[in-house]
C-alpha positions, 0 to 999 in steps of 0.5 A: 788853636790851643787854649792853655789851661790854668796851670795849677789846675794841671800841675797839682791835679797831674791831669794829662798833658797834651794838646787834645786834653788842653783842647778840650778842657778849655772847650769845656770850661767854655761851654759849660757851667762851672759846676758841671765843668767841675764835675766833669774835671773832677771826674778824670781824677776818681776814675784815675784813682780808682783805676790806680786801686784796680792795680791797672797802669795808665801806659799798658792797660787804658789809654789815659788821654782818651779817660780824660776825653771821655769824663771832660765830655761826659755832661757836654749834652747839658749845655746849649752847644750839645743841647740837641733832640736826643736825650742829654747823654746821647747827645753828648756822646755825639757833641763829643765825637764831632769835637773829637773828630775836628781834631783828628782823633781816629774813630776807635777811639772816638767810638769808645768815648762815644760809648762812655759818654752816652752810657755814663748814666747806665749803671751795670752796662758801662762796666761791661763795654771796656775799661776806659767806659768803666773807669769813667763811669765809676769816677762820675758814680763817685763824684755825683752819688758818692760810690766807692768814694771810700776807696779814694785816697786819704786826702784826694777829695778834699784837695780836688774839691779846693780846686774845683768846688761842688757847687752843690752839683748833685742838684745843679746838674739834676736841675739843668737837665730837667730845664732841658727836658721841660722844653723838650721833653722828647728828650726825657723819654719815660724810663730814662734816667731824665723821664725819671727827672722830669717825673718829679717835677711835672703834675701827676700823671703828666709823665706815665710810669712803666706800668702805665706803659704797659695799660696803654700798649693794647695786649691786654695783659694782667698782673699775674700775681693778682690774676685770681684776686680782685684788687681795690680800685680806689682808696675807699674800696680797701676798707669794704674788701677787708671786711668782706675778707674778714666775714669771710675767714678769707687770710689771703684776700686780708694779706693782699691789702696790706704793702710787704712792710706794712703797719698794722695795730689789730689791738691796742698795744699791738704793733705789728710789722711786715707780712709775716706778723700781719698775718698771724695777726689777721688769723687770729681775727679771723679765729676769734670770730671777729666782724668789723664795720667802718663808717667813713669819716674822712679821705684826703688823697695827694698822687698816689698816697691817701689818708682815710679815716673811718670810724670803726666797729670791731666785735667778737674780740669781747664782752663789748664792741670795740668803737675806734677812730681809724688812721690809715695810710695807702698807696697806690700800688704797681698794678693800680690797686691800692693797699695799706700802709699804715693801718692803725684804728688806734693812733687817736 
């Protein structure tokens, strides 16, 4: 039996009305919260928009009753009824195609709501699978991140959000899937938009990374650019192989232990940026014939940031040795080696 839906709701939003629609608004006002039934109504009127931007008519180009299908369904896999074994999104799309189905709705169209539902978070994907997929995966970009929210028209957002609130959904709808994934967390697999999630929120270490991944798959492989190069295994390492670099009139093994967008201060007064900079700077320590020693002080590491402090000795830069205190920022990089970030013997 069909479930009216309030009407201003669909008078003023213009939502399309039949039946099946009425069906599963209603089916979705039950079974979900009210930010995510909000955001999946929400939703329909951006990807309708944006379709309307796109020149593309309702009657000849999409089937509009599947777009609203489609985006009113789209985050049923984060309530208890779709809460099953998969990943939200998948199970979602099959949450939506047993309604569907119940309904009577052919399979061609249920495949592809299917498709647009388990993909909505699979961003340069969906946009290649049909317009009724790509349509709805825009309107739900808009309406969680905010993409093409310029391209909406003047007045649209503010007179959708006084019918259906944000609820900060951004926030309530991330918090509600990690809910979800810390009771199952075989529901987060590791390089899903959830394992992504999960990550922030469980110790570190607990939810591997892809690099992690690629340690534990058994082949043996190497990072390739550093194939050649020893890389400083923990934190205290980086400042032993810079002066070892160093001695050694060795600018690449200097290059390597700094990020691409890194700090550096060789002098005081000087504030250098980026590889290119740093370089040029590192070269002219090693032209002037500079030594260094560090005796460590202190070291406090969070995950994959530490803060080392050294006291250090530079000479050959002039009359007289340079004693500074240093602050040095570093982080864990990709391959599992650390580099710098910030690399200031001056900041004190």
């Amino acid at each position: 039996m069909t479930t009216d839906a309030p009407l201003p709701v669909f008078e003023q939003l213009r939502l399309p009305d039949t039946a099946l629609t009425r069906d599963a608004y209603a089916y979705v006002a039950r079974a979900t919260q009210d930010f995510v039934f909000h955001h999946s109504v929400r939703s329909y009127v951006f990807a309708r928009a944006h379709a309307q931007s796109q020149g593309l008519n309702a009657k000849t180009d999409y089937d509009d009753e599947l777009l609203f299908l489609s985006c009113v369904l789209h985050d049923i896999g984060v309530s208890e009824e779709g809460n099953g074994d998969q990943r939200f999104e998948v199970d979602g799309a099959d949450t939506a195609a047993a309604f569907l189905r119940e309904r009577g709705v052919e399979e061609r169209r249920i495949a592809i709501a299917w498709d647009a539902i388990a993909l909505h978070t699979s961003e340069g994907i969906a946009a290649r699978k049909g317009t009724e997929v790509a349509l709805a995966q825009a309107g739900i970009a808009t309406d969680i991140l905010g993409i093409r929210r310029q391209d909406l028209p003047p007045g649209l957002a503010d007179e959708v959000h006084t019918l259906l609130p944000r609820m900060d959904l951004a926030y309530a709808l991330s918090d509600a899937i990690v809910a979800q994934a810390k009771s199952k967390p075989h529901k987060a697999p590791p390089m899903t938009f959830p394992g992504n999630l999960l990550r922030h929120h469980l110790p570190y270490g607990t939810q591997p990374h892809w690099y992690d991944l690629l340690a534990a798959a058994g082949w043996g492989d190497k990072p390739v650019a550093t194939a050649a190069r020893r890389r400083a295994e923990t934190p205290e390492q980086v400042g032993a192989m810079f002066t070892e670099y160093l001695e050694a009139g060795d600018i690449e093994g200097l290059v390597s232990l700094y990020e691409p967008n890194a700090h550096f201060v060789p002098t005081p007064g000087t504030h250098l940026v980026g590889t290119a900079p740093i370089r040029k700077g590192l070269q002219q320590l090693i032209d002037t014939g500079a030594r260094l020693t560090l005796e460590p002080r202190a070291i406090r590491q969070v995950d994959d940031i530490a803060l080392v402090s050294n006291t250090a000795t530079l000479s050959g830069v002039g009359p007289e040795p340079v004693v500074s205190t240093t602050t040095e920022v570093l982080r864990r990089q990709p391959d599992g080696g650390w580099a710098y970030v910030v690399d200031d013997p001056f900041f004190s």
